[in-house]
C-alpha positions in Angstrom: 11.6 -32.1 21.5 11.0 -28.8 19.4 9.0 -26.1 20.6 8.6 -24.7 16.7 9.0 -26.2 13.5 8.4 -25.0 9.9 8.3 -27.5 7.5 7.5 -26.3 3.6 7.4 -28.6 1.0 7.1 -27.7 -2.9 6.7 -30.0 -5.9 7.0 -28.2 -9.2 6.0 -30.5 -12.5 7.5 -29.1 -16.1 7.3 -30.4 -19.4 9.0 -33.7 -20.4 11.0 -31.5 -23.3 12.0 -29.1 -20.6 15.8 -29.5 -19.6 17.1 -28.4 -16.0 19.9 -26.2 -16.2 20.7 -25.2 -12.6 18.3 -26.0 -8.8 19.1 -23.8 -5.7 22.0 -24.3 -3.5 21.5 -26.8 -0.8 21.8 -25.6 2.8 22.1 -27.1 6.3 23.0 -24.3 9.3 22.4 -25.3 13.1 23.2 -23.4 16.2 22.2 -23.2 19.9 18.5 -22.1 19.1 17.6 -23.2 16.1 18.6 -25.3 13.0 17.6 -25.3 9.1 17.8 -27.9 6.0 16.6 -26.3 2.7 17.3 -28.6 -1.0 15.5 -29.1 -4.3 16.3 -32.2 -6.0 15.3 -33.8 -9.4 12.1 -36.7 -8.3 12.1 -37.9 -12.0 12.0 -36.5 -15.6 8.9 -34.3 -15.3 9.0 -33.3 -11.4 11.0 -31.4 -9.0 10.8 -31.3 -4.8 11.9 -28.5 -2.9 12.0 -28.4 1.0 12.6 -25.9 3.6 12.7 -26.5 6.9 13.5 -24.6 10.1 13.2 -25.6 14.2 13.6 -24.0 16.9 15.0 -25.8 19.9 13.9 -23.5 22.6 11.2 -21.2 23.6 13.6 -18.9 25.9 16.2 -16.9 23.8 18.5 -14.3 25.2 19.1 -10.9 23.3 22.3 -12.6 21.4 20.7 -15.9 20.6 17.8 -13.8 18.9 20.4 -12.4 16.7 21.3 -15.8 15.4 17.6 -16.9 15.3 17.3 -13.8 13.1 19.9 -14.6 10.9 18.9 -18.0 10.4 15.5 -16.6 9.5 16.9 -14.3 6.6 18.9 -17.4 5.7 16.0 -19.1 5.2 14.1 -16.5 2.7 17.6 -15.8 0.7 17.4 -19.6 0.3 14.0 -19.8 -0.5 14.3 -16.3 -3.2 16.8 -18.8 -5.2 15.5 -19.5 -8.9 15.5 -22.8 -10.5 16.4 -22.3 -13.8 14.7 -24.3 -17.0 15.1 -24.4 -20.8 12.6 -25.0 -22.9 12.7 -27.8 -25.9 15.6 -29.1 -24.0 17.9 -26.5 -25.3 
């Protein structure tokens, strides 16, 4: 049982010639109030899949459980800020 969830799925399609040269860090982070999953991962030559995800597990939060909601939050756009990085002609 969640009381919030945020699920965000991206699929990004490049050019067969175009090589991969670094995706995003993974991330997992999970605490009394909430927990996150963020990854992008290679689907096949020509396409990549990036998720982000983020649940709360409770609609009552104290003052110092907001404070890790909050940071889980900025986790969560740092993560999602990350570049993938591509070079063209496979070079």
């Amino acid at each position: 049982q969640v009381t919030f969830q945020y699920d965000e799925t991206e699929t990004i399609t490049i050019r067969a010639d175009t090589k991969i040269l670094a995706l995003p860090n993974p991330a997992k982070q999970a605490n009394q109030v909430s927990q996150l999953s963020a990854s992008c991962a290679k689907k096949d030559a020509t396409t990549l899949t990036c998720q982000r995800w983020l649940q709360l597990k409770s609609r009552h939060i104290d003052p110092a459980q907001y404070k890790s909601l909050r940071t889980s939050v900025a986790s969560l756009a740092q993560i999602a800020r990350q570049p993938v990085i591509l070079a063209a002609g496979g070079k």
